[in-house]
Every structure is written in structure tokens, then in C-alpha cells.
C-alpha positions as CSV (number, residue, x, y, z in Angstrom):
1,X,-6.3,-81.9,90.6
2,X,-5.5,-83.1,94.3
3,X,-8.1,-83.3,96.7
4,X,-7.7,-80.7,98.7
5,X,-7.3,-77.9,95.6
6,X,-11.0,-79.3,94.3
7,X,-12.9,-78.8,97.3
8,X,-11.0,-75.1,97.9
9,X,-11.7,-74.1,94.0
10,X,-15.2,-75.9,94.3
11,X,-16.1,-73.6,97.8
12,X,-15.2,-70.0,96.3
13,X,-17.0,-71.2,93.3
14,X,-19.8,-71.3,95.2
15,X,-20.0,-69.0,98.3
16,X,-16.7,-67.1,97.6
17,X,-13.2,-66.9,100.0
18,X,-12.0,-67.5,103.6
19,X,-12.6,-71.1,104.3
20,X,-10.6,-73.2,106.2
21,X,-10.1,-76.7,105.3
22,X,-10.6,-79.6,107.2
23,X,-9.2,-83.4,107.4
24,X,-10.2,-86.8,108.8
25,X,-8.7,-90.0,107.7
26,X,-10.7,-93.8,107.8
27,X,-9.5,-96.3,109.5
28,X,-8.0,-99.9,109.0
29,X,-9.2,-102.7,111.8
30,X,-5.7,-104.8,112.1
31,X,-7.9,-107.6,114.7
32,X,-10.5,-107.1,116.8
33,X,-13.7,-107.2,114.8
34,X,-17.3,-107.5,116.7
35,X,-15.3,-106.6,119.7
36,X,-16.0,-103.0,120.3
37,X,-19.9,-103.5,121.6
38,X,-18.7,-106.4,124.0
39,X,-16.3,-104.1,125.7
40,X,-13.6,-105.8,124.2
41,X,-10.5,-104.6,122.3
42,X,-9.9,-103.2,118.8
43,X,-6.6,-102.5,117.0
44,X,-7.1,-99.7,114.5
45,X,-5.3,-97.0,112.2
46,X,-5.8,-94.3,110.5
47,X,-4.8,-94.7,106.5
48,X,-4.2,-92.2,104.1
49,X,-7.4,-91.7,102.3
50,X,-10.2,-89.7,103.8
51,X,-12.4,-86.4,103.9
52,X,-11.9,-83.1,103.2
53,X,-14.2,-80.0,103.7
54,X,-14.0,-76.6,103.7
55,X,-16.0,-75.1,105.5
56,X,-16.4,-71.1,106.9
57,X,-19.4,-69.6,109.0
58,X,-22.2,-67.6,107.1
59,X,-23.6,-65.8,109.9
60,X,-27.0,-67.3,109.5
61,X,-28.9,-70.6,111.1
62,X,-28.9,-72.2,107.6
63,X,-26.4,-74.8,107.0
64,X,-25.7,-75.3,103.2
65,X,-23.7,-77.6,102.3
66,X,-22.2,-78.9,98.7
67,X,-21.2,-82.8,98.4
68,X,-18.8,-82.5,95.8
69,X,-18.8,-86.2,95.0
70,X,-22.7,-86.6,95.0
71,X,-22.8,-83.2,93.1
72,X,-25.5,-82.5,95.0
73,X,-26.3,-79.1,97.6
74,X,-28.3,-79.9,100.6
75,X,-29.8,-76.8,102.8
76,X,-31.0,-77.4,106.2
77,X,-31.6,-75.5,109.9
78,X,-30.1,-76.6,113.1
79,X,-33.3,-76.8,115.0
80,X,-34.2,-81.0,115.8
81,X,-37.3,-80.6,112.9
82,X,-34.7,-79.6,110.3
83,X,-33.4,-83.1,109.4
84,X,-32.5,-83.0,105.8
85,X,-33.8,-85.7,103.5
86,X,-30.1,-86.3,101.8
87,X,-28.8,-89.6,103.6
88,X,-25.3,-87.7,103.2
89,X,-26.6,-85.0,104.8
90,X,-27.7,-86.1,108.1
91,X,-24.6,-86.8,109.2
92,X,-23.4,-83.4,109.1
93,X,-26.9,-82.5,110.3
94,X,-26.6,-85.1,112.9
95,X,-22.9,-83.9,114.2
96,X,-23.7,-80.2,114.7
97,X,-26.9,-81.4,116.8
98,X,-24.8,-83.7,119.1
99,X,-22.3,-80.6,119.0
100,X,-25.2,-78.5,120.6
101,X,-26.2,-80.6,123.4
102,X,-22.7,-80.5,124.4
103,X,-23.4,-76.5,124.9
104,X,-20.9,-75.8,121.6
105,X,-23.0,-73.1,120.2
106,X,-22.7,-74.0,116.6
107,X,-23.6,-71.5,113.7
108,X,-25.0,-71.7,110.4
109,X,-22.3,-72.6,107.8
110,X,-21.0,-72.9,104.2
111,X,-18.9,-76.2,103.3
112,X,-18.0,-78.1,100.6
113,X,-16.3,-81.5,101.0
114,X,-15.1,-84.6,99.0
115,X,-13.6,-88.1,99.5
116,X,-11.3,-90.7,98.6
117,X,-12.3,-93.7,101.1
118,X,-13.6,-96.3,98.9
119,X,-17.3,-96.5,99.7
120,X,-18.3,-99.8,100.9
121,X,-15.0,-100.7,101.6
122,X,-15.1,-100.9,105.4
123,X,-13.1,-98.1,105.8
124,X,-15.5,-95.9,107.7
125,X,-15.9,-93.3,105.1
126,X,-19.0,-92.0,108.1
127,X,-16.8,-91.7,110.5
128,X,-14.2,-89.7,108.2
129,X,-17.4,-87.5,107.5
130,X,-18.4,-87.2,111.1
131,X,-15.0,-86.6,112.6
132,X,-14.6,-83.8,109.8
133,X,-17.0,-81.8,110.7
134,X,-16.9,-82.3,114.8
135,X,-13.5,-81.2,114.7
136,X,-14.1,-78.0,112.4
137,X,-16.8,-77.4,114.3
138,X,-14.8,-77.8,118.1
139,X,-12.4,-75.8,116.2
140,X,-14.8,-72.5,114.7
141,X,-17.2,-72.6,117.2
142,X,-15.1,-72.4,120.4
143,X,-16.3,-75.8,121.6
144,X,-13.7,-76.9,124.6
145,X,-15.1,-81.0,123.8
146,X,-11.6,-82.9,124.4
147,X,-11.1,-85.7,121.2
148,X,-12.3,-88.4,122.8
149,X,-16.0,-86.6,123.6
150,X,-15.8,-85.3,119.4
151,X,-15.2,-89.0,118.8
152,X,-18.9,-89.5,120.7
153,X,-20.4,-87.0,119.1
154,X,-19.8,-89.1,115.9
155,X,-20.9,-91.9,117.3
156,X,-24.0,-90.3,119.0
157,X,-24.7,-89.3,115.1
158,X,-24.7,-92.4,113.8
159,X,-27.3,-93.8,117.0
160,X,-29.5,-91.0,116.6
161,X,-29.6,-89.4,113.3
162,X,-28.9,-92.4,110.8
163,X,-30.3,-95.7,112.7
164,X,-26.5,-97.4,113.4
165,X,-25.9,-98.8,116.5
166,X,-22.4,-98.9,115.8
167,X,-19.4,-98.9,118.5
168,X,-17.1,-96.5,119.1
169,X,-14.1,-97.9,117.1
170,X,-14.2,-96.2,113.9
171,X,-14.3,-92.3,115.1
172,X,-11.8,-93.1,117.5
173,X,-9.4,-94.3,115.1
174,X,-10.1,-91.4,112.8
175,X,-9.8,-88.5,115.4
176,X,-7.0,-90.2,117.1
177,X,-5.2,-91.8,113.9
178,X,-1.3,-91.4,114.1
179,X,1.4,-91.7,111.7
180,X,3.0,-95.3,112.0
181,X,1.3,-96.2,115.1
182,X,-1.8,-98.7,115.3
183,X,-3.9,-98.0,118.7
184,X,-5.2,-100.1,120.9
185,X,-8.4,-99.1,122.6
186,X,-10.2,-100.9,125.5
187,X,-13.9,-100.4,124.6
188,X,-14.6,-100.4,127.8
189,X,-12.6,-98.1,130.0
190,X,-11.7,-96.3,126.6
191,X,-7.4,-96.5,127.4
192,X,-5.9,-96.8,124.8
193,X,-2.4,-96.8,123.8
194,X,-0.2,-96.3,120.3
195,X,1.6,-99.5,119.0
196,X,4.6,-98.4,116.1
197,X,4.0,-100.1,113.0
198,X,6.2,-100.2,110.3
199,X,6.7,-103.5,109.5
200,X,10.1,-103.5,107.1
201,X,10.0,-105.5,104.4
202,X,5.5,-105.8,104.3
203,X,3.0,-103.9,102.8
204,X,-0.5,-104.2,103.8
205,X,-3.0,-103.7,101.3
206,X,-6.8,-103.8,100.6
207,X,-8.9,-106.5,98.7
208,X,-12.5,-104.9,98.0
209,X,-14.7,-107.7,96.6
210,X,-16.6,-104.8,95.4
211,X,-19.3,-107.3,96.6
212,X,-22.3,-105.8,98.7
213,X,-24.8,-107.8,100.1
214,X,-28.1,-106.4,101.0
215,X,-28.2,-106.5,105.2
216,X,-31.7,-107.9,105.0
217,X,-33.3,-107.6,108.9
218,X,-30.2,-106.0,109.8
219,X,-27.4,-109.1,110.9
220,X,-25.0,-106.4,112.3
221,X,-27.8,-105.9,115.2
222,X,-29.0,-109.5,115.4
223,X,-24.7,-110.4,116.1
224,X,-25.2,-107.8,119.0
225,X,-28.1,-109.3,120.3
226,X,-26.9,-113.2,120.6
227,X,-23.9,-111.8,122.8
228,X,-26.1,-109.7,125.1
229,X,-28.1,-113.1,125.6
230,X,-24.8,-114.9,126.3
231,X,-23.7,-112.2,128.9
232,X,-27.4,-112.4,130.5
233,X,-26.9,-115.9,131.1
234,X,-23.4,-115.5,132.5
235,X,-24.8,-113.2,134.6
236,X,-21.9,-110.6,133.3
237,X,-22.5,-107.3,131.4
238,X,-20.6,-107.6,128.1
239,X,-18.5,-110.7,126.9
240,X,-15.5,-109.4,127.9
241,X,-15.8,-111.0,130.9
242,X,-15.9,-113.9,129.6
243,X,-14.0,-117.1,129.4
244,X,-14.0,-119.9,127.0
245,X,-14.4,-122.3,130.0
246,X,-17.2,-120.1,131.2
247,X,-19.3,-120.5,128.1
248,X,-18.7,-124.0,127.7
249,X,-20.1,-124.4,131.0
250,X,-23.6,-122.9,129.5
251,X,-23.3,-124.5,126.6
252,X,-26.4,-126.5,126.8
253,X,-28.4,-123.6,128.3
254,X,-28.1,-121.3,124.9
255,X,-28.8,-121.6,121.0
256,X,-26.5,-123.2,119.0
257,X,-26.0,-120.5,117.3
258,X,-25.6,-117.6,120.7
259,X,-23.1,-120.2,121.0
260,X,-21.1,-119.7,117.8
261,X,-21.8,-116.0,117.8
262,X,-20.1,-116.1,121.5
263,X,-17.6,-118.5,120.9
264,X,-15.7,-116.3,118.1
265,X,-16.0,-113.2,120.7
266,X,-14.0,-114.6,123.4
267,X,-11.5,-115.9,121.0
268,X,-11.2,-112.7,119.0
269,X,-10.5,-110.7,122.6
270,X,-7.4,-112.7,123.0
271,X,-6.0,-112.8,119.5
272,X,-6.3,-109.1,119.6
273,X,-3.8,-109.1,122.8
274,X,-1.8,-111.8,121.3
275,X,-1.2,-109.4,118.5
276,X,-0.3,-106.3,120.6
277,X,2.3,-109.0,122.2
278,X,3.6,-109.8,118.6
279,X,4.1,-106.5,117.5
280,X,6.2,-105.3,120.2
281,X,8.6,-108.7,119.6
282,X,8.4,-107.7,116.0
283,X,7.2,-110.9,115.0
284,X,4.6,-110.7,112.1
285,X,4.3,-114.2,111.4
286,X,2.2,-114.7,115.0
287,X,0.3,-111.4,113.8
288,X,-0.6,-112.9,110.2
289,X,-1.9,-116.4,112.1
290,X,-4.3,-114.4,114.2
291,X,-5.5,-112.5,111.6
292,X,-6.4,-116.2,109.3
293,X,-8.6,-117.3,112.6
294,X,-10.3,-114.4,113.0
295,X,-11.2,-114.6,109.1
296,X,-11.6,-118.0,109.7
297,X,-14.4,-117.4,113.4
298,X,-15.6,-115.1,111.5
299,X,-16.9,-116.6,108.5
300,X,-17.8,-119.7,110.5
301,X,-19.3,-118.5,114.4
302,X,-19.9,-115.4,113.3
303,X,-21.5,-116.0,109.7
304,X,-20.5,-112.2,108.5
305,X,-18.5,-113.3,105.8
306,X,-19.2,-114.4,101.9
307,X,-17.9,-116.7,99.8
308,X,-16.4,-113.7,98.3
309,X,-14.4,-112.8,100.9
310,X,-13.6,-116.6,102.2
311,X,-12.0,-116.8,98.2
312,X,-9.7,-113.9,98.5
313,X,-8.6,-115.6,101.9
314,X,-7.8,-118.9,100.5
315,X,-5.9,-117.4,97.8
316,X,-4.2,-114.9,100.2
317,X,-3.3,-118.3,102.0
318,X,-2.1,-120.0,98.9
319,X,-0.1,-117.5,97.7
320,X,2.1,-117.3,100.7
321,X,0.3,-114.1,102.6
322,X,1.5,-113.6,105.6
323,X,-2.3,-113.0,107.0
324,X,-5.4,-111.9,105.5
325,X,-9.1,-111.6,106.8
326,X,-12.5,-109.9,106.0
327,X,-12.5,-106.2,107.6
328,X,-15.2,-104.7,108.8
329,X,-19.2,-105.5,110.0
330,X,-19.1,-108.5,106.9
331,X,-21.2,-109.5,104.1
332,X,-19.0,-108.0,101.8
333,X,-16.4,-105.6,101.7
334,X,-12.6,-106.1,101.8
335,X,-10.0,-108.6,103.0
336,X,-7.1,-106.5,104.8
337,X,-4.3,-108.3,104.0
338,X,-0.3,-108.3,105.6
339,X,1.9,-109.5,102.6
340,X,5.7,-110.0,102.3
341,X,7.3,-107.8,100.1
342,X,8.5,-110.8,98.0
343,X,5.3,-112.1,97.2
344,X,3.3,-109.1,97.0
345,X,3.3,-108.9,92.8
346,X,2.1,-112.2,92.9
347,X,-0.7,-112.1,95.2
348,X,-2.0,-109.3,93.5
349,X,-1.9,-110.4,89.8
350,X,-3.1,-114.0,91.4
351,X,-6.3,-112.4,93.0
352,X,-6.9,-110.9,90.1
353,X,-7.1,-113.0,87.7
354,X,-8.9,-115.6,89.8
355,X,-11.2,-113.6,90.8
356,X,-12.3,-112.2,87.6
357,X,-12.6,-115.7,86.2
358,X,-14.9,-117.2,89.2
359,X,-17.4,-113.6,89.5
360,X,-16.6,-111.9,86.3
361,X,-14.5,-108.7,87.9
362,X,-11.3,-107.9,89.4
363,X,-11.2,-106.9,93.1
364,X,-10.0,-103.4,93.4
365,X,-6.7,-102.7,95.2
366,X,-6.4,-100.0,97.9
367,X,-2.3,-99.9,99.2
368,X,-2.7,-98.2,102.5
369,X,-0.3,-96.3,105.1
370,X,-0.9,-95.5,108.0
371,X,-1.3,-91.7,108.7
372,X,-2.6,-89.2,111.2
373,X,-5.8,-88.3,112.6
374,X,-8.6,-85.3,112.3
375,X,-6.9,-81.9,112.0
376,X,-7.0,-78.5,110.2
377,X,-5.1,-78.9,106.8
């Protein structure tokens, strides 16, 4: 049964007829990783796997909501005190709160929703959650919030409902996501524009080590922290201002290690533009290169990789891949990987097979297309 029929059969199963159903995809990160708090640039896309809801108001101030793939109910007010317990939960919890303090008078609600974003992937199954139900709720509450505010009001859930202090990337991409276009957004001014993508003759495709490692003292926040330091000493606001020549110049005045963590920032800002310039010449080769050094920074500067991760690279790199690097926050997760047609049979059955006999399991493989955005199925 497809998707969208389960969660439609499993919603009139359980509160009868008349929802509507609801989209939002994840998101890919082409380059441009660790960028988005440094008021960089990021290069993302929507992919063809994501979250479906149904969802139809009850009338009430009760929320109840069905996780189909959790098989699990959670029921919950909209008042601050009415946090539910259920991880899953608060997100959904946590967007119609960020919906209300933008004056959307949200009402109680029935939904049921499902998945198909690998979890731990690096895909952004949240955000796919998040932009969901912002969207749906825009949508049957008569919100007027423009795409760009629903893409904060996922964010905003992730700061103040589950304990994230993630960027802005990943809603953006999912809300905004469009059918053979990759966008680029400047984190800063929040521009952004669409980049076709459809490279003939490649397929890019997802390596999930199926690997994750515990985020002991949270890293992800510690990484954020070294580049603030850097930017304090430069006397600038976010690395984006920065130069390689300007942080060389401080070199001695920092940690080792702010240094590193800095070094692979700057560098990362201008392989993402490099890339943009790529993709309008066509030219994939320059776009693969970028992507092996920022595998490469990041796994060395920015210490977010594994040697699970650094193994699918080297075999990506021996097997002829056009480019290939970790995607997403690190410490486990996937390699995105650009591959030519011709060796794409190869690389996978290669992977495989060395994989298994180094850690004792296959990566799984996630084929992905870039698709569109939140909207109502």
C-alpha cells in the first residue's frame, strides 16, 4: 500500500472522514555543510521521500495525534504546560505553539502521519515533520505566515521545544524544495535562488553507514562554539566575513583546534560558490572535486566524520565516483554521492561488499530525485 493510501485508511480508521492530506519532502545538502550558523551558504534539495499527514480539525483544544510508524497515539493541549512526553510529539506540539505566537489561531486537531526519510540518514526527517504540519496548519487555520516565516516556525521548534540549535537549512529546503532545481540560500540575508539540476548521464545516490554514534557533550554545539570564538577575535559577527588570510593572521592568538574548526568554514563558503559556478557551465567534474574536500575538511578540521564514512569515501574515490562526502551534522550517517552512469553498478556492489566484510553489514542504498516542496497532496 503507498504511503499516502496508509495514512488516509489509517485516519478514518481512527477518527472517521474529511481529512486533508499533507506533504513535506527532506532534503539533500549538495556542499555547504556547517555553513548555515556562520551566515554562510548552503546548496540544498528537496528528494523524493518525506512526510505525510492527514490531518482535519476536531473542534476541541486537544490535539490527538496517531504516529503511524511508532504505532503509538499521543494526546496533548495547546497551552505552553501541555508538552507531551513523546519525543515525536513535540514537534508537532512545538510547531502549533510557534504557529500561535505568530497570531495563527490554531485549533485542536485529529492527524495521522507516516514517513519514508530514512531515520538517521541526514535527511532531515524533523524538518519533513515540522514543515508538514506548519504548512497544514497556515493552510486550515487561515494563518497569512509567507514560506519563509513557516520555514522559522520549524526552526523556532527545534530551539525551543526539542533542545537543537540547528540553522535554518533544512526547513527551507523542505518548504521551498523544487523539482530539478537545487537552491542556494545565503544564511544570512536569506536570498536565495534555484539552480536546474539534472545532470544527464549521473545519478546521485545515498550511502547510509547505518552507523550512529552517540553525540556525547553535544559536538554539533561545541563546532558552533569554536567559530563564534574565531569571529570574536576577528572582531566580525559570523565567519562569513572571513578570509583565509584573515585567520592566518590570528593564527597564533587561537586554539589549534578553533583553528581547524575555522579553517574548513572559510574554505567550505567558497567551494559552495565554486559549485553554483560549475553547475551553470554544466561541468560536474569541478562539482565532484569540491564535494571530496569538503569530505576531506571535514573529517580532518572539522572532526564530524567516522571512519565509517571516510571508508565509503575512499572507495567512492577508487571506484571512479565522480564526488562523494559525509552529509549532514557528522558522526555517522550517509555519504551523498555524484556517480557516472557507467560506473554506478559497480560502486554500489563494491561498497557493498567491502563494507560488509570490514563492519559486518551492507550500507543501505537510498537513490534520490530531486522533487518539490511542502504542499497539500
Amino acid at each position: 500500500m503507498e504511503m499516502k493510501e496508509k495514512v488516509a485508511s489509517k485516519f478514518e480508521e481512527l477518527f472517521g472522514a474529511g481529512a486533508t492530506l499533507y506533504a513535506s519532502p527532506g532534503r539533500i545538502n549538495l556542499i555547504g555543510e556547517h555553513t548555515d550558523y556562520n551566515g554562510g551558504f548552503v546548496f540544498p534539495g528537496a528528494v523524493d521521500k518525506g512526510i505525510i499527514a492527514a490531518i482535519k480539525p476536531n473542534g476541541s483544544d486537544k490535539v490527538r495525534a496517531f504516529s503511524i510508524d511508532m504505532n503509538e497515539m499521543a494526546e496533548f493541549g495547546l497551552r505552553e504546560e501541555d508538552a507531551p512526553a513523546q519525543s515525536w510529539a513535540r514537534y508537532i506540539f512545538g510547531v502549533c505553539r510557534e504557529m500561535q505566537k505568530r497570531g495563527v489561531k490554531v485549533g485542536g486537531f485529529d492527524t495521522t502521519f507516516a514517513g519514508d526519510v530514512p531515520l538517521g540518514a541526514g535527511m532531515s526527517s524533523s524538518a519533513a515533520l515540522e514543515s508538514t504540519y506548519a504548512f497544514a496548519l497556515n493552510e486550515l487555520f487561515d494563518g497569512n505566515i509567507d514560506k519563509f516565516e513557516l520555514a522559522r516556525v520549524g526552526q523556532a521548534t527545534e530551539h525551543n521545544y526539542c533542545g537543537v540549535k540547528c540553522g535554518i537549512m533544512d526547513q527551507f529546503a523542505s518548504v521551498f524544495g523544487k523539482k530539478g532545481n537545487l537552491m542556494r540560500l545565503d544564511c544570512r540575508s536569506m536570498e536565495f535562488e534555484y539552480f536546474p539540476f539534472d545532470p544527464k548521464g549521473y545519478k546521485l545516490v545515498l550511502l547510509d553507514s547505518v552507523v550512529k554514534h552517540e553525540l556525547v557533550g553535544s559536538p554539533y554545539n561545541k563546532r558552533r562554539e569554536s567559530c563564534e570564538r574565531v569571529a570574536k577575535a576577528l572582531g566580525i559577527e559570523t565567519l562569513r566575513d572571513a578570509e583565509m588570510k584573515d585567520l592566518e593572521a590570528i593564527k597564533d592568538k587561537i586554539s589549534d583546534e578553533d583553528y581547524k574548526r575555522a579553517r574548513y568554514v572559510i574554505g567550505e563558503k567558497q567551494r559552495v560558490l565554486d559549485v553554483c559556478d560549475a553547475l551553470e557551465r554544466g561541468d560536474y567534474e569541478t562539482v565532484g572535486k569540491r564535494m571530496y574536500e569538503t569530505h576531506w575538511g571535514m573529517s580532518k578540521d572539522y572532526e564530524v566524520s567516522c571512519e565509517e564514512l571516510d571508508f565509503l569515501a575512499t572507495v567512492a574515490e577508487e571506484c571512479g565516483v565522480t564526488g562523494s562526502r559525509i552529509m549532514g551534522g557528522g558522526f555517522g550517517g550517509c555519504t551523498i554521492n555524484l556517480v557516472k552512469d557507467e560506473v554506478y553498478d559497480h560502486f554500489i556492489a563494491e561498497a557493498k561488499k567491502r563494507f560488509n566484510e570490514k563492519y559486518g553489514h551492507e550500507p543501505k542504498v537510498y537513490p534520490v530525485v530531486i522533487s518539490d516542496g511542502s504542499r497539500r497532496l
